[in-house]
N, C-alpha and C positions, 0 to 999 in steps of 0.2 A: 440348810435353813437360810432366809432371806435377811437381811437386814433391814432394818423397821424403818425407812429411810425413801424418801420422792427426790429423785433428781431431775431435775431442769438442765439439759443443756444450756450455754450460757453464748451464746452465737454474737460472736465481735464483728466489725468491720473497721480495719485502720485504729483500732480504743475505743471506740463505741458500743457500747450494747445495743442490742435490736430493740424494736418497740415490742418484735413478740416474744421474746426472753421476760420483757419487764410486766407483760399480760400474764405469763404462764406464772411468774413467782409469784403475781397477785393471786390467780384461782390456787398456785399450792398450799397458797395460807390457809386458806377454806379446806382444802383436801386434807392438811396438817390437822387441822382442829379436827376437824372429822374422826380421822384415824388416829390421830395419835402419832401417825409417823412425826420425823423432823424432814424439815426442808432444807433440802442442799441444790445449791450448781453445782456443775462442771464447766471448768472454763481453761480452753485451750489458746494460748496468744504467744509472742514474742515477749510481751511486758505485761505483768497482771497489774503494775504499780495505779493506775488511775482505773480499775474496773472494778477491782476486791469493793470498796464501799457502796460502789451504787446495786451490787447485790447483794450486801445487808440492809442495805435501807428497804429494799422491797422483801424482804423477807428470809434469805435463806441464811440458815442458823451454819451450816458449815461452806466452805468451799472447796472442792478437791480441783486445785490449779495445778495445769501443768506448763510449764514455762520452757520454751525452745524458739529458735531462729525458727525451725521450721515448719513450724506452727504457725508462723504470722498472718498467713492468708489460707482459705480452705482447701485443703485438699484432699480426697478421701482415704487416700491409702494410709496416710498418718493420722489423719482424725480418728478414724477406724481402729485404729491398732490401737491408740491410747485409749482410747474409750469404753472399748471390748476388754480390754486388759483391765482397767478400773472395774468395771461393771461384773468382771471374773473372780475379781482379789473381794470385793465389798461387799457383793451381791444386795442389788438396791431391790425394792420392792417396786418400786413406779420408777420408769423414768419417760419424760416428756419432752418432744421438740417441737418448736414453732415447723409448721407447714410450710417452711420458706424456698426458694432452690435448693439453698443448703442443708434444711433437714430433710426433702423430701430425698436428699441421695445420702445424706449419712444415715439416716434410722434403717432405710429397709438392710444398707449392708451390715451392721450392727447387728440385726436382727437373727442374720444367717448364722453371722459368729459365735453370738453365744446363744444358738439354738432357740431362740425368743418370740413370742408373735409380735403382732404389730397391726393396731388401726391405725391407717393411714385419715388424714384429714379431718379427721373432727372436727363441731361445733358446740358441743359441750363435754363435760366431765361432771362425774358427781362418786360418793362414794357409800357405796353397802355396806353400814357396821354389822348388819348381820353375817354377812358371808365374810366380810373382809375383803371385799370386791373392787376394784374400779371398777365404775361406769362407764363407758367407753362411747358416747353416742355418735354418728356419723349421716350423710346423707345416702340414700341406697336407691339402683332401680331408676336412676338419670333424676336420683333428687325427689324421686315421685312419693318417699316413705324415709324415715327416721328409723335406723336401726343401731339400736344399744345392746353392745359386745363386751362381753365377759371374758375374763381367761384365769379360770381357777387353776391350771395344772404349771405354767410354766412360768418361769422369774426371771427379768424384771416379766411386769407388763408395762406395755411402752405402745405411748401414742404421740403420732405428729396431731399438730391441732392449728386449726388455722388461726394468721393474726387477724386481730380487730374482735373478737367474737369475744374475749374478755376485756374487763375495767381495768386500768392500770390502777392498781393502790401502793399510795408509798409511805410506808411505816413510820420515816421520818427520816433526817439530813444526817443524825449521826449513829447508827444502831451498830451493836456489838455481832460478831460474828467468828467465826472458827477458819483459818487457812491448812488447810491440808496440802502441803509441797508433795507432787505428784513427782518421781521418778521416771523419766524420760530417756527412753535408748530406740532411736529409729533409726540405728544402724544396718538392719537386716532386713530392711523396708526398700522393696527395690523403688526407688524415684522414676515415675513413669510419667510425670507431666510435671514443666517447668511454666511458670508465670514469667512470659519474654516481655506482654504489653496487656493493659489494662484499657478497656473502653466502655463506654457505658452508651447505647442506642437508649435517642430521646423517643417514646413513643407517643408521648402527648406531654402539653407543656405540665400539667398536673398529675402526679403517680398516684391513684383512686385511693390506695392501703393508705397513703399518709395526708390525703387530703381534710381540710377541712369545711370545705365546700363543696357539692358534689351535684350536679344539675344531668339528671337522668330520660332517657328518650324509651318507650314504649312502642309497643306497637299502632297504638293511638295515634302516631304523629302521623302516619297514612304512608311511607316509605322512605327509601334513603333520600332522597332529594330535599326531604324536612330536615335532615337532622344536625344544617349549617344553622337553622333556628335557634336550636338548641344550645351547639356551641361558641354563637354568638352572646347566650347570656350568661351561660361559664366562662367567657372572657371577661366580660365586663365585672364578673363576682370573682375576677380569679379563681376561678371552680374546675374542678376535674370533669371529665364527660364520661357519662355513666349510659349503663343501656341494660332493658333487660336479654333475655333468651332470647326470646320472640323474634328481637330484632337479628340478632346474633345469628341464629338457625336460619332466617332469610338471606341473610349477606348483607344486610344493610349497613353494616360495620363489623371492626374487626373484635375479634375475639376477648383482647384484654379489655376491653371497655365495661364486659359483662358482669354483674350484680348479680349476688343469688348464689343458690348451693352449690351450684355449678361454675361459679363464677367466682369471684371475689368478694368475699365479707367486708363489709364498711361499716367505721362509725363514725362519719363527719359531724358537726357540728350542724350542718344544715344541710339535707339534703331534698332535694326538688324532683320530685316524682311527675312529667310528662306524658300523659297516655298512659301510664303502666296501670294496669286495671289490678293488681294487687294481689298476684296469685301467690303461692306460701313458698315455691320454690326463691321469689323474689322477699319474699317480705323474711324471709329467713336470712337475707343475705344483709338488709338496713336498717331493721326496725329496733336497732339498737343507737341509728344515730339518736343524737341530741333533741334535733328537732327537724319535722318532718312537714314537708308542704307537698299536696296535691293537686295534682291540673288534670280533672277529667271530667269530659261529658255525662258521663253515667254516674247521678247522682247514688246508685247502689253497688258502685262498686268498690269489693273489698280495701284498697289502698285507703280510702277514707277514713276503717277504723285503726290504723294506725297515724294518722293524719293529725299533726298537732295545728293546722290550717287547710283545711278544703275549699277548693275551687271550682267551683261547676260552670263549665263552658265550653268555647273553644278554644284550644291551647293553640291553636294556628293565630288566633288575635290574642289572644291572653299574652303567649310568650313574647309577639315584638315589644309588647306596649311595654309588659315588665323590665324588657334591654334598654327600650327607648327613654323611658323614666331614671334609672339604673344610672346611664350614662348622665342624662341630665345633670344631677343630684353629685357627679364626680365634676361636674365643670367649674 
């Protein structure tokens, strides 16, 4: 029998929680009412002392911490061990990770451990009180169809879920919660990779996941040769450079710049849609930012009805004017 129980991984870096740990606690609250289950993390670190509160403020009613040196930065073969072991002793009904490098290589090993399925990547959750189901939705088919997976026979079910696609909700600054002191022994755990040096490669001056401005290039803009347009008016907005597929599949730019199911989920505060004619694989990846502007000639094309301001023209004169203005207005 399972435990009536959603756990969230609780994914640290240096005492910080991730943005998509504090996304997943917000959808558990909804998944908790739903079912009935309680919401718990799991939080693996060197010192739980400053992280235990800020995952009861977003929701979750227990914590099962486990506290060790060597735990402090990620690595799979002890994350794994603790986690599969917890997940053996408790037996949780859901458990959930952010999509991140670090869930996308802890879940699937997980998985194997304690004989588990796993959708990878998701864009939404929701939950069957008739069946007692997760919903499990994903992109399928290079993004081209939405397919929602079930797993009635085997426990947990457990899905990565990409960040940004849920609302951060925060309960409040001082909420009550449960610490469960997890017992740690990764003695028999051969150490197969040591952390000698730590670097981080700049790939653009703005990371798309955490931006809050986000100025996106299409295929509309006519090839690579436009898309210094582009990120001359993400400079001047301090904004990320965004791009859809189209451009991506041509070579026009590189890979991480790309929006959409297949790409990276956003939800900036503003984001500026160039040429992108609005196809669903794209509008699945933004149309949850804040607020959404359009730059395309084709007054009927789809980007518009997500469009909190449409622009019909040309975005070859549209975009200098908008930098030239932009910068003005900074002098």
């Amino acid at each position: 029998m399972s435990n009536k129980e959603i756990w969230v991984f609780a994914e640290q870096r240096e005492g910080v929680l991730s943005n998509a740990t504090l996304e997943l606690l917000s959808e558990g609250q909804i998944l908790a009412k739903k079912s009935g289950y309680t919401l718990c993390a799991m939080l693996l670190s060197s010192d739980d002392t400053n992280l235990l509160q800020g995952l009861y403020n977003y929701g979750a009613k227990k914590v099962y911490s486990a506290v060790d040196k060597k735990l402090a930065f990620y690595q799979n073969d002890y994350y794994s061990k603790v986690i599969s072991d917890l997940i053996n002793e408790n037996k949780p009904e859901i458990v959930l990770y952010g999509a991140t490098s670090v869930g996308r290589s802890l879940a699937p090993t997980i998985a194997v451990m304690v004989y588990a399925g796993l959708t990878a990547d998701c864009t939404e959750l929701d939950f069957d009180t008739e069946q007692m189901l997760l919903l499990q939705t994903r992109p399928a088919f290079g993004g081209n169809i939405m397919a929602t997976i079930l797993c009635p026979n085997h426990r947990p079910q457990m899905s990565t879920v990409r960040p940004n696609v849920f609302k951060k909700t925060k309960l409040s600054e001082n909420e009550k919660g449960e610490k469960v002191a997890v017992k740690v022994d990764l003695s028999k755990v051969k150490e197969r990779m040591r952390l000698i040096e730590e670097t981080i490669e700049e790939m653009d001056a703005v990371d798309l996941c955490e931006a809050e401005f986000i100025v996106s290039g299409g295929r509309g803009i006519g090839g690579p040769e436009n898309f210094p347009k582009i990120q001359a008016l993400a400079k001047e907005l301090g904004a990320a450079v965004g791009a859809s597929r189209a451009t991506v599949d041509a070579g026009w730019i590189a890979h991480f710049h790309q929006v959409g199911q297949t790409g990276k989920t956003v939800c900036p505060k503003v984001y500026i849609a160039c040429g992108i004619s609005g196809a669903i694989q794209h509008l699945a990846g933004m149309q949850s930012s804040d607020f959404i502007v359009a730059i395309n000639k084709d007054p009927q094309a789809p980007i518009f009805d997500v469009a909190d301001i449409g622009v019909v023209g040309d975005l070859h004169e549209i975009v200098p004017e908008l930098t030239s203005q932009i910068k003005a207005l900074k002098k």
